[in-house]
Structure formats: structure tokens, C-alpha cells
C-alpha positions as CSV (number, residue, x, y, z in Angstrom):
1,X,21.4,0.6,68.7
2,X,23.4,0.4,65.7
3,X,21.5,-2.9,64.9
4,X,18.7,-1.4,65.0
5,X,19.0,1.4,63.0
6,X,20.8,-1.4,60.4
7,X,17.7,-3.0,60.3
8,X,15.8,-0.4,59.8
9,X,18.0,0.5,56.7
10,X,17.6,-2.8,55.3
11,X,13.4,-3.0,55.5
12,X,13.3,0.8,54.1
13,X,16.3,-0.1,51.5
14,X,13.7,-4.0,50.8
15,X,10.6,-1.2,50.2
16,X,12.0,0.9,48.3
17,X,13.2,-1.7,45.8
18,X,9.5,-3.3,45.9
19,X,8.0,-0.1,45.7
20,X,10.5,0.8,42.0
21,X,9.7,-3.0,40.9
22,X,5.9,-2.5,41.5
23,X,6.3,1.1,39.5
24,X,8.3,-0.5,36.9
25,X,5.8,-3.6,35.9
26,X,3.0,-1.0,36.0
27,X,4.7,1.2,33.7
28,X,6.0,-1.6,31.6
29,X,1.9,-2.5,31.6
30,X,1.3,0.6,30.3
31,X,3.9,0.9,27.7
32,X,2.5,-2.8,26.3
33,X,-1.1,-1.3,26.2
34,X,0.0,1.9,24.5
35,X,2.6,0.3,21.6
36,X,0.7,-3.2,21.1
37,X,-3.1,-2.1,20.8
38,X,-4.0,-4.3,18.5
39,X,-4.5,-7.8,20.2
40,X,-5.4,-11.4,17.9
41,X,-8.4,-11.7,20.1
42,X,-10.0,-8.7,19.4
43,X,-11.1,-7.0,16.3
44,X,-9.1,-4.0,15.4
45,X,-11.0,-0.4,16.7
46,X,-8.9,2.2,14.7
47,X,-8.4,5.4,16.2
48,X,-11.1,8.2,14.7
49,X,-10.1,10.3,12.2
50,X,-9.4,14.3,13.3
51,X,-12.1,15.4,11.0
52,X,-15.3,14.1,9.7
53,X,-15.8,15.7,7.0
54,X,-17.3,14.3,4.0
55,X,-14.6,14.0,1.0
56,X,-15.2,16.1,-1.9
57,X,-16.7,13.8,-4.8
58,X,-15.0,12.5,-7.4
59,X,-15.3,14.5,-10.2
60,X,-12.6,12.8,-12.4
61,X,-13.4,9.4,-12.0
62,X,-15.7,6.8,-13.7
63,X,-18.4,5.2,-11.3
64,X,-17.1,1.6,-12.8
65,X,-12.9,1.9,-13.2
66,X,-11.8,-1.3,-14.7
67,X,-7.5,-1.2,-15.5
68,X,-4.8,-3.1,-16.6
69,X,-1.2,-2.8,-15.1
70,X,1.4,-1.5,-17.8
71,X,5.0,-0.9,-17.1
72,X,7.2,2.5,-17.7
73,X,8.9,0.2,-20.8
74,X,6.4,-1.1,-22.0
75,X,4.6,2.4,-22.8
76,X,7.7,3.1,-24.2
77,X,6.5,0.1,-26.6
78,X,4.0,1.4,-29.6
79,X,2.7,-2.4,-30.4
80,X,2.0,-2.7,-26.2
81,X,-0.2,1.0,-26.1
82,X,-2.1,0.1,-29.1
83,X,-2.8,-3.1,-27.7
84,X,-3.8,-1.8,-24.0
85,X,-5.6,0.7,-26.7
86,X,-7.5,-1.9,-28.3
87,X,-8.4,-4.1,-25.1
88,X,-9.9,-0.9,-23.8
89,X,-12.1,-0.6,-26.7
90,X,-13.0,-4.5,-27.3
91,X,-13.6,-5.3,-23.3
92,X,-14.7,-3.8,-19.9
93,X,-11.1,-2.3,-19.5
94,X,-11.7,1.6,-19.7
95,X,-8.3,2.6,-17.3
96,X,-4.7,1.7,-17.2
97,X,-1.8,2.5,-14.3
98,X,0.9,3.4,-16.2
99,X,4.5,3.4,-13.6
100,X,5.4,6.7,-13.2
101,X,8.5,5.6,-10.3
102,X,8.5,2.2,-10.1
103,X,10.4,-0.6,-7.7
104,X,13.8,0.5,-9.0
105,X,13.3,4.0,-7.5
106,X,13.5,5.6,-11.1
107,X,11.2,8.0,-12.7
108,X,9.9,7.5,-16.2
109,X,9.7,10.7,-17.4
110,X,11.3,14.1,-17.3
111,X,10.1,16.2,-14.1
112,X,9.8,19.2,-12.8
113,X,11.1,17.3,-9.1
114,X,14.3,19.2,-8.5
115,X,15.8,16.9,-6.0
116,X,14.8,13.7,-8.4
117,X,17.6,15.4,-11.2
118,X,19.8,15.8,-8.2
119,X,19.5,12.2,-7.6
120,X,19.7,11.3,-10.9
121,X,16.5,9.2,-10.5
122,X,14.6,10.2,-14.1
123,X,15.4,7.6,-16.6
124,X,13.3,9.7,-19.0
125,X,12.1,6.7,-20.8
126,X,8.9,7.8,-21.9
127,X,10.4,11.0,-24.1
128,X,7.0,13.3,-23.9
129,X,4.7,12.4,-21.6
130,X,1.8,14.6,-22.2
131,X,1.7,13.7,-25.4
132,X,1.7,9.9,-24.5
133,X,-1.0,10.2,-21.9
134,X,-3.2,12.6,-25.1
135,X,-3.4,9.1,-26.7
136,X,-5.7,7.9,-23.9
137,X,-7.6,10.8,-23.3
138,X,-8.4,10.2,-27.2
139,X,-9.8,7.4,-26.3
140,X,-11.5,8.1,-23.3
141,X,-9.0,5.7,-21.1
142,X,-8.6,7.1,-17.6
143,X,-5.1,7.5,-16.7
144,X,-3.8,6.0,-13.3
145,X,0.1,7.1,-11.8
146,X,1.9,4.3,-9.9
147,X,4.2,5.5,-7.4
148,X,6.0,2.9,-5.5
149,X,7.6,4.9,-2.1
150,X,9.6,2.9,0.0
151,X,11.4,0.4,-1.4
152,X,13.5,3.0,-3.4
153,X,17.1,1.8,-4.0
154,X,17.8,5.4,-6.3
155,X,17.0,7.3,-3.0
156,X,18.7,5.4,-0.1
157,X,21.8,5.8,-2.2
158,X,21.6,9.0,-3.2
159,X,20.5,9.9,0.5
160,X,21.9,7.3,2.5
161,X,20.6,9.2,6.0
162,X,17.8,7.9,4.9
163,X,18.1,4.9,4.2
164,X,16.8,0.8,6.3
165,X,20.5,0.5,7.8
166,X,21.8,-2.7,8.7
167,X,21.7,-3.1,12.3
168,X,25.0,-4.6,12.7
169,X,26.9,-2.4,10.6
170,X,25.1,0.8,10.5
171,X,27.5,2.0,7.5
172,X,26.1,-0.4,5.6
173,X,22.5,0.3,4.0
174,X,20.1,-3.0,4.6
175,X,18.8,-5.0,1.7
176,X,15.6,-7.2,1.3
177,X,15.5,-10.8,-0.2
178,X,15.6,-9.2,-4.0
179,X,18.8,-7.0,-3.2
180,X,17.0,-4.0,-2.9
181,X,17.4,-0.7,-0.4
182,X,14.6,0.5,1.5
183,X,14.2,4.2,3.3
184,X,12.9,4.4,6.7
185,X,8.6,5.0,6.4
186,X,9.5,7.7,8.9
187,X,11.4,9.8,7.0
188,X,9.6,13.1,6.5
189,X,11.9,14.2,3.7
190,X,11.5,10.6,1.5
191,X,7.3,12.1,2.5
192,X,7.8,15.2,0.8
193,X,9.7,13.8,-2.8
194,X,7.2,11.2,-3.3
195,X,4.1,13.8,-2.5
196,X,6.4,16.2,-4.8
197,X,6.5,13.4,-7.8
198,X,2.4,13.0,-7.4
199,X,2.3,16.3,-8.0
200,X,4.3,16.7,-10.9
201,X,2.5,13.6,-12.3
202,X,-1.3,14.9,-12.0
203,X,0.3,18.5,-13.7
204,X,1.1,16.3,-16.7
205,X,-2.2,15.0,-17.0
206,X,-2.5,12.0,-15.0
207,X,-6.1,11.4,-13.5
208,X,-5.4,9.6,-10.5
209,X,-2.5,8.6,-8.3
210,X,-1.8,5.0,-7.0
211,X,0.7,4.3,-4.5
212,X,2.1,1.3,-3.8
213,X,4.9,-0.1,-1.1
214,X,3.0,2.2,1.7
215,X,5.1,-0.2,4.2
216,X,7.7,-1.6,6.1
217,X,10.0,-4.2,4.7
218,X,8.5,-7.6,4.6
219,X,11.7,-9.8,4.1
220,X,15.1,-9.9,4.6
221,X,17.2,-10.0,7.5
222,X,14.3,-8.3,9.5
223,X,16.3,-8.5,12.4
224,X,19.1,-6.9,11.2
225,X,17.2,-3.7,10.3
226,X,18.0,0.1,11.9
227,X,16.1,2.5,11.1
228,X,17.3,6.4,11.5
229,X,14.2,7.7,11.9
230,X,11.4,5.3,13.5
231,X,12.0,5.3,17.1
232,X,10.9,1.4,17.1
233,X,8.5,1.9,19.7
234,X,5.6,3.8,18.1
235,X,3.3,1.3,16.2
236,X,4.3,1.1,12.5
237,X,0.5,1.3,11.5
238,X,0.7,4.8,13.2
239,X,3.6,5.5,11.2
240,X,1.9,4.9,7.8
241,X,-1.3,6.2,8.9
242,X,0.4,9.8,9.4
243,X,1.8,9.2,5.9
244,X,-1.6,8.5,4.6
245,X,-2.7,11.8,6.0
246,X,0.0,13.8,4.5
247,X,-1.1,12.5,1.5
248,X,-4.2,13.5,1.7
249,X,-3.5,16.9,3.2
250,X,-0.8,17.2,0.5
251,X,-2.8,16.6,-2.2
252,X,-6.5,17.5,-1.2
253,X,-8.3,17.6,-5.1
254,X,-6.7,14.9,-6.3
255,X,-7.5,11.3,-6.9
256,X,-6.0,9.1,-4.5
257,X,-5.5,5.3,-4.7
258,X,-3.4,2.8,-2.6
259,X,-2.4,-0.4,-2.6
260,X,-2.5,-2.8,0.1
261,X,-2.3,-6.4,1.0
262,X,-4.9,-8.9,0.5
263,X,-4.5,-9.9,4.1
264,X,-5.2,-6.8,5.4
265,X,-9.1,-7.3,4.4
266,X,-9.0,-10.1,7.1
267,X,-6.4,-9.4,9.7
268,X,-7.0,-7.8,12.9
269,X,-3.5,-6.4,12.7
270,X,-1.0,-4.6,10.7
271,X,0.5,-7.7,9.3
272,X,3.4,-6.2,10.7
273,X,4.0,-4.1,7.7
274,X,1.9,-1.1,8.8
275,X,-1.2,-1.8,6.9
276,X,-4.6,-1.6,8.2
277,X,-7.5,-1.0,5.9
278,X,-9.5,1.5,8.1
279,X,-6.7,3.6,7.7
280,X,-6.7,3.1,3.9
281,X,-10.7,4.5,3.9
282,X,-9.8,7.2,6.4
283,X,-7.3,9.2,3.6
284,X,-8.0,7.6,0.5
285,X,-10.7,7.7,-2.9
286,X,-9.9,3.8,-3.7
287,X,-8.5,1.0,-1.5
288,X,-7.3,-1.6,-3.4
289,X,-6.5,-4.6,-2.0
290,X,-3.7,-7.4,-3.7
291,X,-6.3,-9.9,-3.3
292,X,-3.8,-12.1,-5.2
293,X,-5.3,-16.1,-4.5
294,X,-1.8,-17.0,-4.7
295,X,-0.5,-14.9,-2.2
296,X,-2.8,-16.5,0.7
297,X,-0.8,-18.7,2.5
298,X,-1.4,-22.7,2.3
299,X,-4.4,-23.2,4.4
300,X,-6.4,-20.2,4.3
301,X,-9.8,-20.4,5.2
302,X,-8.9,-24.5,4.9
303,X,-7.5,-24.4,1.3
304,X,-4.4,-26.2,0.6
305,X,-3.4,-24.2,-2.2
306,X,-5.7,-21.1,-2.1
307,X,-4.8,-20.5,-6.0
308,X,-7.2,-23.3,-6.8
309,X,-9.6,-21.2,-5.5
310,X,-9.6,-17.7,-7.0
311,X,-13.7,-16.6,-6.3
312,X,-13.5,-18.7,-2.9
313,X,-11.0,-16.4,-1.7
314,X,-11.5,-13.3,-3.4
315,X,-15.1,-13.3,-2.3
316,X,-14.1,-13.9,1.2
317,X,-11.8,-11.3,1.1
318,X,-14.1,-8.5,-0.4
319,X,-17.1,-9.3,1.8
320,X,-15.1,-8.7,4.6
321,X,-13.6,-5.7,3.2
322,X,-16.9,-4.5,2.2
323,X,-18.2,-4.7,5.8
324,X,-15.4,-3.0,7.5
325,X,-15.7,-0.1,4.7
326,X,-19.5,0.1,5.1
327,X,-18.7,0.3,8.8
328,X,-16.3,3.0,8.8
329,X,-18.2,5.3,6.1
330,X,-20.9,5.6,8.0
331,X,-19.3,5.9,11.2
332,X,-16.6,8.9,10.1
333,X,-18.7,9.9,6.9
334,X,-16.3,8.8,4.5
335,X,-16.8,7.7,0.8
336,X,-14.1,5.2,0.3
337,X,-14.4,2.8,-2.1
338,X,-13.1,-0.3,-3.0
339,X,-11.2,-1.8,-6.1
340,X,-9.2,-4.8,-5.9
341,X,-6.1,-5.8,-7.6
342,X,-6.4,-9.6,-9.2
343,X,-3.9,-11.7,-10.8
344,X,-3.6,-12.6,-14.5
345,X,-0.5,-15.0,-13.7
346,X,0.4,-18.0,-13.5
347,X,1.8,-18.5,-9.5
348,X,0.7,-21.7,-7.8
349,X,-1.8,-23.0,-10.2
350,X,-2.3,-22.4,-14.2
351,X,-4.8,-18.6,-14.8
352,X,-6.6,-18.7,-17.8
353,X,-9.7,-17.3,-19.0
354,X,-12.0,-19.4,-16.6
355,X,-9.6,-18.2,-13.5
356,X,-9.5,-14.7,-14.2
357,X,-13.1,-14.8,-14.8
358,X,-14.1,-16.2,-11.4
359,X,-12.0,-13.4,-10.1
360,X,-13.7,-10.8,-11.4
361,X,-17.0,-11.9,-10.7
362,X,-16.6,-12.8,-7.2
363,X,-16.0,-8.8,-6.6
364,X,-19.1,-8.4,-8.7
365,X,-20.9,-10.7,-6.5
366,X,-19.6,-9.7,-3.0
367,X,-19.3,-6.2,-3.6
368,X,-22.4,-5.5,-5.6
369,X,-24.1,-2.1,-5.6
370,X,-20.7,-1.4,-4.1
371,X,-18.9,-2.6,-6.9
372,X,-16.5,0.0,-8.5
373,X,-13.9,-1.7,-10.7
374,X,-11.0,-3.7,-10.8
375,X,-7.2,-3.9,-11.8
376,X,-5.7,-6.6,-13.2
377,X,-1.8,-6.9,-12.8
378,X,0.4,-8.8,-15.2
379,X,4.4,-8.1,-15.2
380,X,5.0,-8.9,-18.1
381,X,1.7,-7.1,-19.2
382,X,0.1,-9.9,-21.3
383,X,-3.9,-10.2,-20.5
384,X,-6.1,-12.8,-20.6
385,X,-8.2,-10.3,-22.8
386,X,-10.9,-13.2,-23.2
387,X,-12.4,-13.0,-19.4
388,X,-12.8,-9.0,-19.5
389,X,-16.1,-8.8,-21.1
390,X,-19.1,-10.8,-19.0
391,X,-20.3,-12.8,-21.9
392,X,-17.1,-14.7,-22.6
């Protein structure tokens, strides 16, 4: 009897275990379905947006917005605003994005941002900034805020809670490949400073505002990371497409621009930074895409050194852009528009006039009716002024 009843404690205790194994895998199935939607063999379907409405118009903006990149010092530079000045009124150039917080996590200009005083992040370089920004409007040069967000090294060390820990060592905040902190895309609080910062800029007289470093950290120790806030299960395109939204709900009237990279007008996924276009059209005026030909890895689209090949690749990259936006307009009733960021540097092959040139007109070309500027990005803010008017 007692065998019996052994054995029967064994088969019951062998089906239970099947039956928690069989409930496990289906629920591990599920879990991979739910976290990893987006699959290489498939094109990306993004979630709808919760409303449809159509965005309100742009009322501020030029149809055509062509811009040049200029950095917190150098408006700080008289010679380098009367020559953005003058390369406005002798080309195609009619915009510039000035940095209002830039990679270092500092602010150029004195703010009415409470918490960036308390963490001592306004370098107040640019002494009146109403006054600086008048001597655009004079000339009729639309005025574009850069705000880079998440690589902020002034804010992780001010507010270390919310800071890319390292995983290791969670005392120790996480640096990328450049030495530089990062806070965690999920924080809600590092949301509300940065929307606080747009705010103050537009109040000063900006026209639009750009933001850049709408990501997760792209080098580094990425292994090493710990983050205080993202639970490292939900997608991190999910995560930034929530930020995008708050954006947007933040700062409904206002002019909205965001950067993104070049890849993501190709991929099928969130090049594991976050980023995926459709998400871009959903909350924004103006997706603008780092179409950068010497950012494209050695053999793209069979190019050995895609910087030999600026139109090639730009044109590439905006046609399929272009579709995806066309697409996703019309299905949600959004007005999203494209305008590209291109490279006047030299990176992997030699830009002059003729490069620079091809890059601009391959977004002519491939965007076409569609077309609605450019900006052209230059660190040291030296432009090949030559290729910005069509008959040179």
C-alpha cells in the first residue's frame, strides 16, 4: 500500500513540475512577444497614437527653413553672428539653432528655471539674450533652441538619484566613451527641467525648440549600466515615446523639433537607443534626421566608405523617410515634416563645396514637394558658404 501511494506522489509530484515548466515557457513566450515587438524580419508597425487629431498649423515657421548650427560661445562671438548674419542674407540660410543647454549640461543664458540656479547649471554666457536673439528677428532669421536632455553631466551630479549608475558599483555614476554622465530617460523629474528650460527659452523669444540626445547611451561600458528608474524590461522606444508625448502635451503651441539618427530612417528597430521615427511624426513639427554620410557604417547599402557618397546615401535615407512619414500622416492625420541634419565636415572623406552640395540636393530631389529645409552642422561653425545657394 505504502508503495502505492509513493508512486502515486511521485507521477502527481512529475505533473505538477511539467504542468509549472509548460506555464513558465508560455509565460516566458509571452513576456518575449510583449518586450521584444519589434522583430529584423518584419517592418516596424508602431502603436497608434491616443488621439488623431490634426496638429495646429505652424504659424511661426517658414514653409522652406534652411539653418546653420552655432554654438552658445560662439554667439557670444560678435565677428561669428555677423557672419551667420551675413550668410543668411547672401545664401539660402534664413534660420540658425543657437545651444541654449548644450552636451555639457550648462545653460547659456540666465533663466527663470529655478532648480537650473540650484544646480548651478547657467553659465550665463550669452549676457542678454533677448537682445541677442532681436538681432535676428532684424533680420528676419528664425531662431531655433537646442536642448540636449540626457547626456547631462551638470544634472547627474547635482542629482545623482538620477543619474546611469554603474552597475558594479552603484555609488559610482556611469560614464560614456567621452567621460560624460548620463540621467536615466526614465526619470520624470530630469522630464520636467528640460520641458521647464523649453519654456523659459520660447518666453525669451526663441521660435522653435530642437532637442537633441532623446536616447539611451550609445557607448561605454553598456554593460555596466543601472539605471534607477527604467525597470529594464519595458522597451526603451516606449520609454522615449512617452517622453515625446510629454513634450508635446507640455508644450502644445510651440514649435517642436527633434533630432534623431540617420539610421532610424532605415531600421526596423530602435537602434537600441530608443529611436524610432514614427514616434518622431507622432509628437513632433520637424523630424530631423543626422543623415550624416559618415556616420553610416562601412558597407551600407554596399559602400565601402559611405562618405564618398553623400547624395547616394542621403537620398536613400530621405526616400525612405519620406514614405514612412507619408504613411503615418495620412494614417493618424498628422503633419510632420521632415528636415535633415547634413555634415559640413571633414570625417572619412574631404567636404567641400561639391560634397555639401550633393547633400543638399539629394533632399531636394527625394523629398520634393515635401521638401522643407535643411540644417547644416559644423562644430567648429565654419560653413562651406559656397554650396548654399543653387547656382554655385
Amino acid at each position: 500500500m505504502f508503495k502505492i501511494l509513493k508512486g502515486r506522489y511521485i507521477i502527481f509530484f512529475i505533473l505538477i513540475i511539467l504542468f509549472l515548466t509548460g506555464s513558465f515557457f508560455i509565460y516566458k513566450q509571452q513576456l518575449q512577444k510583449k518586450y521584444n515587438p519589434i522583430k529584423e524580419s518584419q517592418p516596424f508597425i508602431p502603436e497608434p497614437p491616443e488621439t488623431v487629431a490634426q496638429q495646429e498649423p505652424i504659424s511661426k515657421a517658414p514653409k522652406i527653413i534652411n539653418a546653420v548650427y552655432l554654438t552658445s560661445w560662439s554667439a557670444t562671438n560678435q565677428k561669428t553672428v555677423d557672419y551667420v548674419i551675413d550668410i543668411a542674407k547672401n545664401t539660402e540660410i534664413n534660420a540658425v539653432v543657437i545651444d541654449v543647454k548644450d552636451w555639457s549640461g550648462h545653460i547659456a543664458y540666465d533663466t527663470q528655471v529655478a532648480e537650473a540656479e540650484k544646480y548651478n547649471a547657467e553659465r550665463k554666457i550669452i549676457p542678454d539674450i533677448k537682445a541677442f536673439l532681436e538681432k535676428f528677428k532684424k533680420e528676419g532669421i528664425y531662431t531655433i533652441a537646442r536642448i540636449a536632455v540626457f547626456q547631462d553631466p551638470v544634472l547627474a551630479f547635482a542629482k545623482p538619484e538620477l543619474a546611469v549608475r554603474q552597475k558594479t558599483d552603484t555609488s559610482l555614476i556611469w560614464l560614456d566613451n567621452s567621460g560624460l554622465s548620463w540621467v536615466d530617460p526614465a526619470s520624470k523629474e530630469s522630464w520636467s527641467y528640460n520641458t521647464a528650460i523649453a519654456k523659459d527659452a520660447l518666453s525669451q523669444g526663441f521660435d522653435e525648440i530642437n532637442f537633441d540626445y532623446i536616447r539611451f547611451p550609445t557607448d561605454g561600458d553598456l554593460q555596466n549600466m543601472s539605471f534607477p528608474f527604467w525597470d529594464g524590461m519595458t522597451p526603451k522606444n516606449l520609454i522615449i515615446r512617452e517622453f515625446f508625448k510629454y513634450l508635446r502635451k507640455e508644450l502644445p503651441k510651440a514649435v517642436l523639433s527633434v533630432d534623431l539618427f540617420g539610421l532610424t530612417t532605415v531600421n526596423k528597430d530602435d537602434l537600441g537607443v530608443g529611436q524610432i521615427i514614427e514616434y518622431g511624426y507622432e509628437s513632433f513639427d520637424y523630424v530631423c534626421p543626422m543623415v550624416y554620410p559618415s556616420h553610416y557604417a562601412p558597407g551600407f547599402k554596399g559602400y565601402e566608405n559611405p562618405a564618398d557618397y553623400p547624395y547616394e546615401v542621403i537620398e536613400f535615407s530621405m526616400q525612405r523617410a519620406l514614405k514612412r512619414m507619408k504613411d503615418y500622416n495620412q494614417e493618424y492625420q498628422k503633419n510632420a515634416k521632415l528636415r535633415p541634419w547634413i555634415q559640413d565636415f571633414d570625417l572619412r572623406a574631404e567636404y567641400n563645396k561639391e560634397q555639401v552640395r550633393l547633400e543638399i540636393d539629394a533632399i531636394l530631389n527625394s523629398l520634393g514637394e515635401d521638401f522643407s529645409g535643411f540644417m547644416v552642422w559644423n562644430s567648429e561653425n565654419i560653413y562651406t558658404t559656397e554650396a548654399f545657394s543653387p547656382e554655385n
